[in-house]
C-alpha positions as CSV (number, residue, x, y, z in Angstrom):
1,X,38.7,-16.2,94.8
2,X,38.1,-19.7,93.2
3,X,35.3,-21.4,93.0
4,X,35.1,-23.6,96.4
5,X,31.0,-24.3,97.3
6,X,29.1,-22.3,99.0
7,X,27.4,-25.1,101.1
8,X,29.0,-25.0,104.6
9,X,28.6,-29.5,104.3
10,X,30.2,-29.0,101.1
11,X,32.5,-26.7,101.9
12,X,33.8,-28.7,104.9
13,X,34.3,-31.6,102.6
14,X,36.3,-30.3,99.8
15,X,38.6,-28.6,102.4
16,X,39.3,-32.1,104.3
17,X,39.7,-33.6,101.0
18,X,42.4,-30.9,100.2
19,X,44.1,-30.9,103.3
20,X,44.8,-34.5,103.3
21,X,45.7,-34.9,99.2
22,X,47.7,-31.5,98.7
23,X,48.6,-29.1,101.7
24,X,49.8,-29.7,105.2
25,X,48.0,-27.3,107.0
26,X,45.2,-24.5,106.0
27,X,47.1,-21.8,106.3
28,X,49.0,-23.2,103.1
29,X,46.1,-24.2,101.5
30,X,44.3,-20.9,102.3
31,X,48.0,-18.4,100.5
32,X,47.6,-20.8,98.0
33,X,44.3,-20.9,96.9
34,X,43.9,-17.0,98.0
35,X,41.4,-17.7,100.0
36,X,40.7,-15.8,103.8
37,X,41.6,-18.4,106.7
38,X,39.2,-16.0,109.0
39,X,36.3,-16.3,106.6
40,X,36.5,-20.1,106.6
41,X,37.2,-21.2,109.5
42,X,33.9,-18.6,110.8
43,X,31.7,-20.1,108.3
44,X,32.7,-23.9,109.5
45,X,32.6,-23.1,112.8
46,X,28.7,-21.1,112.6
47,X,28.0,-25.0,112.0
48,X,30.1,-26.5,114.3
49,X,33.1,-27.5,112.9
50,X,36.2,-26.4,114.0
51,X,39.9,-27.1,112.2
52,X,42.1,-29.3,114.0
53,X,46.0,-28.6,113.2
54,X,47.3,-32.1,114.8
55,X,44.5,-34.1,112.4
56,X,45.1,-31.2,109.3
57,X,41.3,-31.3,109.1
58,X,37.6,-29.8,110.0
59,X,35.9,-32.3,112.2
């Protein structure tokens, strides 16, 4: 797994900032960077963020 931060503020942040710059949706971003789409979107969510597919982004 890389090294993504363990801070769910953090966490939410890097992945918007990924979205937009290099992948069109998580599911890409989460093949490529090997990561487990259920795991993330569960930890975002425990602090209310949820992934929106039409914005590509947690808000």
């Amino acid at each position: 797994m890389p090294n993504i931060p363990n801070d769910p503020i953090m966490l939410m942040s890097y992945l918007n900032t990924q979205l937009r710059d290099n992948y069109a949706s998580l599911e890409e971003l989460c093949k490529s960077m090997c990561l487990e789409q259920a795991e993330i979107t569960a930890k975002l969510e425990a602090v209310g963020f949820v992934y929106k597919p039409e914005r590509n982004q947690f808000v």
